[in-house]
C-alpha positions, 0 to 999 in steps of 0.5 A: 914615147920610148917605143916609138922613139927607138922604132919598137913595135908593141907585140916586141915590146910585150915579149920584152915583159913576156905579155901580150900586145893588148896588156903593152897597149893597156900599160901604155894608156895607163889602164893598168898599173905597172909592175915594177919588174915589167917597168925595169925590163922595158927599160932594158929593152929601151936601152933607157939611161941611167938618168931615165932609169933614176927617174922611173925609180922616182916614178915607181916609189911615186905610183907605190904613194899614190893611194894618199891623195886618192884617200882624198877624192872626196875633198879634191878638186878635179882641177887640182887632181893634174897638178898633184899628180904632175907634181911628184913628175917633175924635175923642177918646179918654180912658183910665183905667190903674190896672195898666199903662202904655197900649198907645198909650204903652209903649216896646217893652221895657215892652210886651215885659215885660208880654207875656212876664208874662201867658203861663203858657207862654213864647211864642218869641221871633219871636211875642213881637216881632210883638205888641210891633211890632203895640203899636208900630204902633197908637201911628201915631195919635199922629202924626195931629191926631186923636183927642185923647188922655188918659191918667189914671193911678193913681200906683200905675202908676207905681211898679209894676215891669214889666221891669228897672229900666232898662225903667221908667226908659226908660218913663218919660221916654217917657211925659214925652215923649208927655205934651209933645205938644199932643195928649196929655194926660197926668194921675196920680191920687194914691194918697191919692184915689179912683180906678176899680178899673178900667181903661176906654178911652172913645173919642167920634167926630165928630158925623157917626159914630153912637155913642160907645163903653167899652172893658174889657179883661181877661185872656181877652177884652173888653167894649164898652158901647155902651148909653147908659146905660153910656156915661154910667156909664163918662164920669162915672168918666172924668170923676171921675177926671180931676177927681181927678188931680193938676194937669198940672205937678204929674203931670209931676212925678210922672212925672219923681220915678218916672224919677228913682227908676227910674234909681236903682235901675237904676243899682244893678242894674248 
């Protein structure tokens, strides 16, 4: 924490935003939101710098979006609620998929293929549209410069059918498009290499926010390493993997040879 670390107390830090001890110490336990003036003042008091202060920029315009998923408490998770949250935190943030196509790049058909495949009961129609739009919604951060996204993916996800033809067709020239913006980085490991059994999300915050984090999701709930030795565990798959997959042109390619195929077996579907 800024004030512990520059050796501030909390009644100092409460004259910097002209307030008391006890709203410092609210605001600190995230009791009450943060007034962007009172976020810019501390950072002045913290003498914070500019790469700190840019992202407590990101931080704010972050807290002023964040009513979209609240919209959606009634169909999120509470397992996924960390994870959308972080999301929008972190400076870079590394995927590995040998299933799906990751939330933060599915078209809305392939995300309502795959929610309509993992209930046992068909869930109505209404339910099923505000899980897809909360799936929509968290993709907003692709529009930021931050975090720095890449996506590794088995070539097998690639391949593997979820919807109609014409749904992998449409997934796949979105995930062409999403692999073309600066921020994204978009790699598929052959079949014939070495590739996790699992899916992992790894998500790494600026130096001024403490501890990095693993995301493994299954069907009922996730876990979080937060522990560091987990943590290198789980960069090193990462970092494997990516050694692993093809060079960029050549998974865009592979990409473009999946949305061929696709288009073809759609167009016989017709």
């Amino acid at each position: 924490m800024h004030r512990e670390r520059r050796g501030h107390t909390l009644a100092s830090a409460a004259r910097a935003i002209r307030g008391s001890t006890s709203k410092m110490s609210r605001l600190e336990r995230g009791e009450s939101p943060a007034k962007p003036r009172d976020v810019y003042d501390l950072a002045a008091f913290y003498e914070l710098s500019r790469k700190e202060v840019a992202f407590l920029d990101q931080l704010l315009a972050q807290a002023a979006n964040a009513e979209w998923y609240e919209r959606f408490a009634d169909v999120t998770p509470v397992f996924l609620k960390r994870l959308i949250r972080m999301e929008g935190r972190a400076e870079e943030i590394t995927i590995f998929e040998n299933q799906v196509v990751p939330g933060l790049l599915q078209t809305e058909r392939y995300a309502e293929a795959l929610i309509k495949m993992m209930e046992a009961n068909p869930l109505p129609a209404p339910e099923i549209a505000r899980i897809v739009a909360l799936r929509m919604g968290r993709q907003l951060i692709l529009d930021h410069e931050l975090p720095r996204i890449t996506v590794v993916l088995d070539e097998t996800v690639l391949e593997r059918r979820r919807g109609s033809a014409d749904v992998m067709c449409e997934q796949m020239k979105h995930l062409l498009a999403a692999a073309g913006r600066p921020k994204v980085n978009v790699r598929i490991i052959s079949k014939d290499q070495v590739s996790p059994p699992m899916a992992i999300t790894y998500l790494r915050f600026p130096d001024c926010v403490p501890g990095d984090l693993a995301y493994l999701e299954n069907i009922e709930g996730a876990t979080y390493a937060t522990r560091q030795r987990s943590l290198d565990n789980y960069r090193k798959v990462l970092s494997d993997a990516r050694d692993n997959a093809m060079p960029k042109d050549e998974s865009l390619d592979a990409i473009r040879h999946a949305a061929k195929q696709w288009a073809e077996q759609a167009a016989l579907e017709q």
